[in-house]
C-alpha positions as CSV (number, residue, x, y, z in Angstrom):
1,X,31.4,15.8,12.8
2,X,27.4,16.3,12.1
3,X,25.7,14.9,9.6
4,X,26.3,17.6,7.2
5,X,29.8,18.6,7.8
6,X,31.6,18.0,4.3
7,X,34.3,15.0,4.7
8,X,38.2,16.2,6.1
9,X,40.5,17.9,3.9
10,X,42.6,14.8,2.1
11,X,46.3,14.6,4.5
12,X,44.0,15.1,7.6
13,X,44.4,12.3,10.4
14,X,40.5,12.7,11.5
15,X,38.7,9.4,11.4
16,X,35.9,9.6,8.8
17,X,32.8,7.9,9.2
18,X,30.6,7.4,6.2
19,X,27.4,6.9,8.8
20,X,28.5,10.2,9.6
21,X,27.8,11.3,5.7
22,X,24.7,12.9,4.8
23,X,25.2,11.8,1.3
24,X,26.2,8.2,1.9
25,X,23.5,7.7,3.9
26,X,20.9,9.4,1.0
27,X,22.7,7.2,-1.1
28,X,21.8,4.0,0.8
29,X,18.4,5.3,1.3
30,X,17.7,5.3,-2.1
31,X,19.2,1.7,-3.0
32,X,16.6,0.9,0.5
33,X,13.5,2.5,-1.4
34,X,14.0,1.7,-4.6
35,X,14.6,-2.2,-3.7
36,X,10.9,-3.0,-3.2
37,X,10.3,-1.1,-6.7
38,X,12.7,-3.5,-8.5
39,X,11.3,-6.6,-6.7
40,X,7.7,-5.9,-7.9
41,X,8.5,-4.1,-11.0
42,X,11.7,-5.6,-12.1
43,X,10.4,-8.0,-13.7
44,X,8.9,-6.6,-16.4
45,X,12.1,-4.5,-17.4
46,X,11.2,-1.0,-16.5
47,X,13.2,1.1,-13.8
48,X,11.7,3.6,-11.4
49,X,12.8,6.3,-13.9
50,X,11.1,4.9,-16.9
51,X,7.7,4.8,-14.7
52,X,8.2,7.8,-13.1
53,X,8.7,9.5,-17.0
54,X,5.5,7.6,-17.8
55,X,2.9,8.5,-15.3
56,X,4.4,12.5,-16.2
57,X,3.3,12.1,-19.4
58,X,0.7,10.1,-18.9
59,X,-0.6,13.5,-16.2
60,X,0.1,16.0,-18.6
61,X,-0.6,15.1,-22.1
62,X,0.9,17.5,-23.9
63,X,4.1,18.0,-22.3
64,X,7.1,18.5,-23.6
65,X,10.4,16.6,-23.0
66,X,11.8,19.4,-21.1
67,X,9.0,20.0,-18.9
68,X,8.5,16.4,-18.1
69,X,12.2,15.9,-17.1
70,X,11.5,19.3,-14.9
71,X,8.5,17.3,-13.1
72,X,10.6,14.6,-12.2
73,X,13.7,16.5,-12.1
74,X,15.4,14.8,-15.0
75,X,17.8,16.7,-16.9
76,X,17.0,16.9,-20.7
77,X,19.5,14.2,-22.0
78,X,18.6,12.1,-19.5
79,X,15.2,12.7,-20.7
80,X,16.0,11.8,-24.0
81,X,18.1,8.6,-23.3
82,X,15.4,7.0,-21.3
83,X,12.7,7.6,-24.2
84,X,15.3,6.7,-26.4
85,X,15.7,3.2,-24.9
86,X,11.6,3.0,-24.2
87,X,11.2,3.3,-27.9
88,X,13.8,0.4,-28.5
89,X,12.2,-1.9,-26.6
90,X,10.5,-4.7,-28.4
């Protein structure tokens, strides 16, 4: 099976390898990048999301929710949640 076949239909008797899983191994990927993020950053309680919502607006002053969630391909509720909580914040 290559990388990006999808897994076996359920009742099949193939072995399935999740190294073997395009998405897994994206998945795992992620939780390796964002690790160093969360180490330095952690700390002072904002997520890679938050910054990356941030340094969008930051680059394009007046841009609109939408449009920032487009630049850092957020969806719009999303978007709104994660301003939502920023506010919040004492």
């Amino acid at each position: 099976m290559s990388k990006c076949d999808p897994a076996p239909a359920s009742g099949t008797t193939e072995a399935y390898d999740l190294l073997d899983t395009l998405s897994h191994l994206l998945r795992r990927s992620h939780f390796r990048a964002a690790k160093p993020f969360n180490q330095s950053l952690g700390h002072h309680g904002i997520t890679s999301r938050q910054l990356a919502l941030l340094v969008a607006i930051s680059q394009n002053s007046d841009v609109s929710q939408r449009r920032a969630g487009e630049l850092i391909a957020l969806d719009m509720n999303t978007v709104s949640d994660l301003l939502r909580r920023m506010e919040e914040r004492p």
